[in-house]
BAVEXKE-774252 format. One record per residue (C-alpha): x, y, z. Coordinates in pm, whole numbers, plus 32768, in hexadecimal, padded with zeros to 4 digits. Layout:
! BAVEXKE-774252
XYZ ...
END
This chain:
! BAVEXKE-774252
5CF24945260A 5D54481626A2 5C5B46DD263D 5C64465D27AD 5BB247A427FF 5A8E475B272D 5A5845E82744 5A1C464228BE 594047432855 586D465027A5 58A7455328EE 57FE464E29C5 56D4467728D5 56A2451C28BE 56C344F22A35 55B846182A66 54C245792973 54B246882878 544746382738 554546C0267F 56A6466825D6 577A471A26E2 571A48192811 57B549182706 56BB490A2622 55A149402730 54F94A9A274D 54274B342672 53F54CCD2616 53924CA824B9 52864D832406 52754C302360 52C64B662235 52184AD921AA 50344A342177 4A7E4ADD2177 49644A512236 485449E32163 47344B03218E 46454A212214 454A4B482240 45604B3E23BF 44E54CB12433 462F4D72250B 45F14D762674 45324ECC26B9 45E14F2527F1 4631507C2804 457550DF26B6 46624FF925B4 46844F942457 456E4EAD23D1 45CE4D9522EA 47174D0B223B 47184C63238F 48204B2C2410 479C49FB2499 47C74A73260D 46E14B9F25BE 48034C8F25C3 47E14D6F243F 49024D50232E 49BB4E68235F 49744ED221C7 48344ED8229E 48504FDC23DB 48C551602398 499B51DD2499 49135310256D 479952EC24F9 476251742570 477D50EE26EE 47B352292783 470E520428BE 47EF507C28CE 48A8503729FB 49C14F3829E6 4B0B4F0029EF 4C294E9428ED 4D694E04294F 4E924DF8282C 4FAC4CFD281D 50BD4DA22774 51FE4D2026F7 52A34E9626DC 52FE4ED52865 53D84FF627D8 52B150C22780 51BC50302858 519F5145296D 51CB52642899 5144525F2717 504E5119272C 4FC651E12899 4FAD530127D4 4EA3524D26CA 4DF951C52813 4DE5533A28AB 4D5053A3276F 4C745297271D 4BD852CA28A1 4BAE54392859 4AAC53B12741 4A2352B12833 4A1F53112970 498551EF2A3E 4A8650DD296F 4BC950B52A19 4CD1504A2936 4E154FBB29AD 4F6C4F2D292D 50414E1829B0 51934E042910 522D4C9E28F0 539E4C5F28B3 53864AE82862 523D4B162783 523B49E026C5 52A148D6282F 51BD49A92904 507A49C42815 5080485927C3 506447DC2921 4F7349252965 4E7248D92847 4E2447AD28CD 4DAD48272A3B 4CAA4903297A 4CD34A172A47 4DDC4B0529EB 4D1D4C112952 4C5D4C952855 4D224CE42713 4EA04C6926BF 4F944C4725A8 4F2E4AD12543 507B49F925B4 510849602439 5108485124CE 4F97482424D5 4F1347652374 4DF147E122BD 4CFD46A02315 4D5F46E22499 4CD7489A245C 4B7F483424CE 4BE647892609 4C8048E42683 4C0049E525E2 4AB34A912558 4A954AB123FE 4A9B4C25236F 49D94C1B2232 49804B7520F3 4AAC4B3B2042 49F74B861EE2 49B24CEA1F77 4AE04D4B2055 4BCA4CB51F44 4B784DDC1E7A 4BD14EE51F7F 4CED4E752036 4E334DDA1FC9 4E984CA1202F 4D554BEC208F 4DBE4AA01FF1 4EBE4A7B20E2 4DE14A422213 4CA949AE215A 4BF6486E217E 4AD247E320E1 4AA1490E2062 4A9849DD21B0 4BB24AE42211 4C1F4AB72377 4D274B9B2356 4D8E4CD6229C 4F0F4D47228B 4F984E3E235B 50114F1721E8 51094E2D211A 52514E3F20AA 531D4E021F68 541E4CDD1F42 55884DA01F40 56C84DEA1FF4 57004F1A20DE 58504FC52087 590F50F120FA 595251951FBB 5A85526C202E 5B2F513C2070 5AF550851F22 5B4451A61E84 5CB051CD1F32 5CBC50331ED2 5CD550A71D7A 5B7550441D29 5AA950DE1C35 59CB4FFD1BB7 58B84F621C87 590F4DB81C41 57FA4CDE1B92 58654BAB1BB1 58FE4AC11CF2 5A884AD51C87 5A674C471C4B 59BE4C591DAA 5B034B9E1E42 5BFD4C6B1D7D 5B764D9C1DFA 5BA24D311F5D 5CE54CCB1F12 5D354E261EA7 5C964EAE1FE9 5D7B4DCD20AD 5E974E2F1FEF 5E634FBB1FD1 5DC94FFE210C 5DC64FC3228E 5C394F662269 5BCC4E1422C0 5B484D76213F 5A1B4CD321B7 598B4CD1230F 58A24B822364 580B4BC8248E 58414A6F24F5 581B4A76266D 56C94B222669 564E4A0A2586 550F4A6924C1 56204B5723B3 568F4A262362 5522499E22F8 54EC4AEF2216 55E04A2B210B 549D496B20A9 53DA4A55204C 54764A7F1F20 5482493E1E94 5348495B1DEF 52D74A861D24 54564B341D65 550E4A0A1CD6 540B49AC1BF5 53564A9B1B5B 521749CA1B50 50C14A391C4F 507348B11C48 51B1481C1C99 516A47D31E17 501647241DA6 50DE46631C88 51F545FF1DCC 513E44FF1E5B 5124442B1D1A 525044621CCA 538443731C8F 54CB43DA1D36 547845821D69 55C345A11DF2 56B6452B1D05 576A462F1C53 571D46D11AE4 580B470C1A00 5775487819BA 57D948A51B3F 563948FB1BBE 5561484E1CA1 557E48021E2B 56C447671DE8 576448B51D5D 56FB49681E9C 57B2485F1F8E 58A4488C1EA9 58F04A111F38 58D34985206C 598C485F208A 5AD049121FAC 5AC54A442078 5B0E499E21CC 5C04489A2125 5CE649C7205F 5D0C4A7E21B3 5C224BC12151 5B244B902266 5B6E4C1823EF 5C9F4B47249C 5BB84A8925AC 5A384A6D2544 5A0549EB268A 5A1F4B3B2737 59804C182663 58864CEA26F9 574C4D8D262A 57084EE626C1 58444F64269E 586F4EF02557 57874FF224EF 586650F92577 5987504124CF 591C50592374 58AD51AF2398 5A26520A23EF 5AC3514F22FD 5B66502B23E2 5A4E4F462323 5A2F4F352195 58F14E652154 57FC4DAE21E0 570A4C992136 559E4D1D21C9 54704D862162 54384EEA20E8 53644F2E222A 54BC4F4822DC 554850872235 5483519922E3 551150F92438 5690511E23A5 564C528A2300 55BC52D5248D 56D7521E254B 57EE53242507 585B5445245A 587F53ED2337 572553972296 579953E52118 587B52D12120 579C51BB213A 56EB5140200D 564F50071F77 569B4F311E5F 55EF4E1A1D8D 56344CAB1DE1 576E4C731CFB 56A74B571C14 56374BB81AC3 55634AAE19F5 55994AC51868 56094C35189E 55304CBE19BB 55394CE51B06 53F54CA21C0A 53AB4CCC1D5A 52904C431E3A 51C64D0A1EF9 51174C7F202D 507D4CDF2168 511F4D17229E 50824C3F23C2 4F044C3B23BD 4E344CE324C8 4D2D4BC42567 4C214C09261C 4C134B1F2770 4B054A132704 4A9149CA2895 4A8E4B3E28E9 494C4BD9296E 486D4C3E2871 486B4DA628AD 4A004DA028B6 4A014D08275C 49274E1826DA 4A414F0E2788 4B3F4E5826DA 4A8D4E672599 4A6A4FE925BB 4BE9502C262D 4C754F512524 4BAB5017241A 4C095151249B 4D9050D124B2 4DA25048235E 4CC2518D2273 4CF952D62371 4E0752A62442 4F85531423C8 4FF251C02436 507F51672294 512A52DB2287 51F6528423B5 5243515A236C 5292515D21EA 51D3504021A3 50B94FFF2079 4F79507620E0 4E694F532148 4D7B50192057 4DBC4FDE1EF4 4D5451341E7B 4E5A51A41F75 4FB6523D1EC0 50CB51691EE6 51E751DC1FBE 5340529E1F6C 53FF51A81FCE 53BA50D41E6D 53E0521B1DB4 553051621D06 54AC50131CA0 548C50B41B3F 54604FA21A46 541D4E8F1B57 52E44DE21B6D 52224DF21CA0 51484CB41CD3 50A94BDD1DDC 50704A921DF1 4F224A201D5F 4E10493A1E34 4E06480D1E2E 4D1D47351D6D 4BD846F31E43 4BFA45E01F2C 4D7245DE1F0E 4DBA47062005 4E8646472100 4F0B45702019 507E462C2012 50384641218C 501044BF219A 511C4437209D 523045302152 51BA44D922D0 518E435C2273 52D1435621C6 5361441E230D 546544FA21FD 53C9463B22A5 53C3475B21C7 5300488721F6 52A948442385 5383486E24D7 544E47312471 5569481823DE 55E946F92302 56C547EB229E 578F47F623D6 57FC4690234E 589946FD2204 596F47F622B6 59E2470C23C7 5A2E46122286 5B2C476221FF 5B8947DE22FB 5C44469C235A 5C3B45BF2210 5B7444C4228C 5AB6447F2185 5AAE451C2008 596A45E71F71 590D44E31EA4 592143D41FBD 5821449320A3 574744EB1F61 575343B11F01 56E24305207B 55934442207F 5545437E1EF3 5544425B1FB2 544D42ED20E1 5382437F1FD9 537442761F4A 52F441B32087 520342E420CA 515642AB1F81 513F41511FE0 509E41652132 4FB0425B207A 4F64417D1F97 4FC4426B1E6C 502541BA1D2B 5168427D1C73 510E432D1B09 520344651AF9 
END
C-alpha cells in the first residue's frame, strides 16, 4: 500500500469532520469491546395489571422486578431497537420480535439496523427521540447514562443476576445490561496453523509473532488480518490490556493513578505487551498488504476458507466465522498470548449494553423493560450467537471449551465515587483507549511506514496520561 493512499484517506476524514484518525477507521459492527437505580420504593406504574415495587425513578419497575407473560398483558406500546448487527437485523433479531409479539400481542416491537452505530447514535441520542431501547454507543461515559437512558435496577440486586452490571453502573444504578459477553482471545483457523507447522498454542508476544511468521512462510493464508478500514477491529486491541495482559481484576481502577502504564515490562505483560503484537505484526509484513482496503463482511467468509489465519476479536465473533462458510470446524479460539508468572488470563466483558430510551413514553419504557427481559432470560439470542449468557447461572458457551488452564476474569468496579474516574483521566488526557477513538489505528500507521518506534508513541500516551491525571486532578501513587 502506497502511504499517499492513506494520508488522503485521513485528508478526507478530516475534511468531513469525523472524529476519527482516518475515514478508514470509521464504521462500527462490533458486538462490542469493551464497559442499578437506587429502589427508592416508588410503586410500578399499574397500567395493564404490572409489577408493583423495585420501581425506577420514572415509575417504570426494575426489570428483577416485572415477570414476563404474567405482568402488563393487556399494555399497548411500542419498542423501537437500534441495532449495530444490520446482517441479522431482518431475519434472526425479527425473529425474537415475532416471538416476543406472539406473547404480547398489543406491543409492537421493531428493529432498525445501523451501519455507522457509534457516528450515527452519538448525534441521535442527543435529539431524544430515536427510540425506545439501543445498544448504549461506547462512547457514552458512565456520569452522562442518566442523561439518556432509564436506569434498570439496583445495582446491589441485578449485580447478582446478570454479568457485567459494573460496566454500565453509576451511583450505584445499572443503566445498562450487556448484550451476553465475550472472552479476551484471538480467532484462528486451526487447519491453517496446523499446515504452518504449529502445534502449540503461543503464550507469550514473540511466540505469537513467530507463529505468524511460520504462517507466512508455510502457507498462502494472510498471518494476521486487522480490519483496518472498518475501524472499530482496530479498537478491540484494548480490551486486552487490562485483565488479558495483566492478570489483575483491579488494574483499570489502579490506571488512573498510575505513573507511566505504558512503558514496557521486562516480564513482557501489561498494555504495552499487547501494542506490542500489534505494532510488530504490521512492521514484519504478516498483516494483509493494504489495510486501507480491507473490508469486514467478507472477511468472515475469508477466514472460514482459509485465505485468512487470525483475527484479534472478541470471542463473540466465532459463531459468525463457523456460519460464514463451509468450513465451521476450522475456526477456533485461543487465549491472548500473555502469561503473568506462568499463567495465562483473559477478560471477560459485556458486549454493548442494551439502554432503555430515558424520554420515551412511559408505557413504551415499560415495553422495553418487558422485551429486553424476555431477550436477555428466554429468547435463544446467546445460543446463536455464541456469546456468555447475560444471566450468571447461565452455562457458558462452547466456544471457551479450550481455555483449559486460563483464567477467566472481569474487571472489578470501581471504588465508590471513582466510577468515571478511568473515563475522565483517558478522555482528559485525549490517549483514547477503550472508545471509538481507535488509537490504535495510530500505532499501525507508525509500522506500517516507520514513522515513529513503539516506544516513541508509548512514550507520547505516558505523557497524555499523564496530562489526563492532571486535569483530573489525580495525584500519582502506583
Amino acid at each position: 500500500m502506497k502511504k499517499k493512499s492513506l494520508k488522503r484517506t485521513m485528508a478526507l476524514a478530516l475534511v468531513a469532520g469525523m472524529t476519527m484518525s482516518l475515514a478508514a477507521c470509521g464504521g462500527n459492527d462490533s458486538a462490542a469491546g469493551t464497559d442499578g437505580a437506587d429502589n427508592n420504593g416508588v410503586a410500578a406504574t399499574e397500567a395493564g395489571g404490572g409489577a408493583v415495587g423495585g420501581g425506577t425513578e420514572s415509575g417504570v419497575p426494575s426489570i428483577d422486578a416485572i415477570t414476563v407473560g404474567e405482568d402488563y398483558k393487556d399494555l399497548t406500546a411500542s419498542v423501537k431497537i437500534l441495532t449495530n448487527r444490520t446482517d441479522i437485523v431482518d431475519t434472526v433479531y425479527k425473529g425474537y420480535a415475532d416471538q416476543f409479539m406472539a406473547l404480547y400481542p398489543n406491543i409492537t416491537v421493531e428493529y432498525e439496523g445501523i451501519t455507522d452505530y457509534e457516528e450515527s447514535l452519538n448525534l441521535r441520542l442527543t435529539t431524544g427521540d430515536w427510540g425506545e431501547l439501543c445498544f448504549i454507543p461506547t462512547s457514552v461515559a458512565k456520569n452522562e447514562l442518566e442523561n439518556y437512558f432509564i436506569p434498570l435496577g439496583d445495582y446491589g440486586t441485578l449485580d447478582a443476576i446478570y454479568n457485567f452490571c459494573e460496566e454500565k453502573t453509576f451511583g450505584e444504578k445499572v443503566y445498562g445490561i450487556a448484550n451476553g459477553g465475550t472472552a479476551s482471545g484471538i480467532a484462528y483457523n486451526k487447519k491453517v496453523w496446523a499446515e504452518a507447522g504449529i502445534t502449540e498454542m503461543p503464550k507469550t508476544p514473540d511466540e505469537f509473532l513467530a507463529d505468524l511468521q511460520l504462517i507466512k512462510d508455510n502457507t498462502e493464508s494472510i498471518p494476521l488480518y486487522t480490519n483496518f478500514a472498518a475501524g472499530w477491529p482496530m479498537g478491540a486491541w484494548d480490551a486486552y490490556t487490562d485483565v488479558a495482559a495483566t492478570g489483575d481484576p483491579d488494574f483499570k481502577n489502579k490506571m488512573p493513578y498510575m505513573k507511566d502504564p505504558f512503558a514496557k515490562r521486562d516480564d513482557m505483560t501489561g498494555p504495552y505487551a499487547v501494542y506490542y503484537c500489534l505494532y510488530e505484526s504490521v512492521a514484519r509484513g504478516l498483516i494483509e498488504e493494504d489495510p486501507a482496503s480491507t473490508d469486514w463482511e467478507s472477511s468472515k467468509t475469508r477466514i472460514n476458507n482459509g485465505e485468512i489465519a487470525t483475527m484479534v476479536l472478541g470471542s463473540w465473533c466465532v459463531n459468525q466465522f463457523k456460519e460464514a462458510g463451509d468450513n465451521p470446524d476450522d475456526i477456533g479460539y485461543m487465549p491472548f498470548p500473555i502469561t503473568v508468572d506462568g499463567k495465562q488470563y483473559a477478560g471477560a466483558g459485556g458486549n454493548y449494553g442494551f439502554g432503555i430510551a430515558k424520554d420515551a413514553p412511559e408505557e413504551n419504557q415499560i415495553a422495553a423493560m418487558l422485551y429486553l427481559k424476555w431477550l436477555i432470560e428466554e429468547s435463544s439470542i446467546y445460543e446463536d450467537e455464541g456469546s456468555i449468557p447475560a444471566r450468571k447461572d447461565a452455562p457458558y458457551p462452547d466456544v471457551l471449551a479450550d481455555f483449559e488452564g486460563v483464567e477467566l476474569l472481569s474487571n472489578n468496579p470501581a471504588p465508590a465515587g471513582e466510577e468515571d474516574l478511568f473515563d475522565n483521566v483517558n478522555n482528559y488526557g485525549e490517549v483514547g483507549i477503550n472508545n471509538d477513538d481507535y488509537p490504535d489505528c495510530a500505532i499501525l500507521e507508525a509500522a506500517l511506514y516507520g514513522e515513529r518506534t513503539l516506544d516513541e508513541i508509548m512514550d507520547e500516551w505516558n505523557q497524555k496520561w499523564a496530562a489526563g491525571q492532571e486535569a483530573a486532578g489525580v495525584t500519582v501513587t502506583e
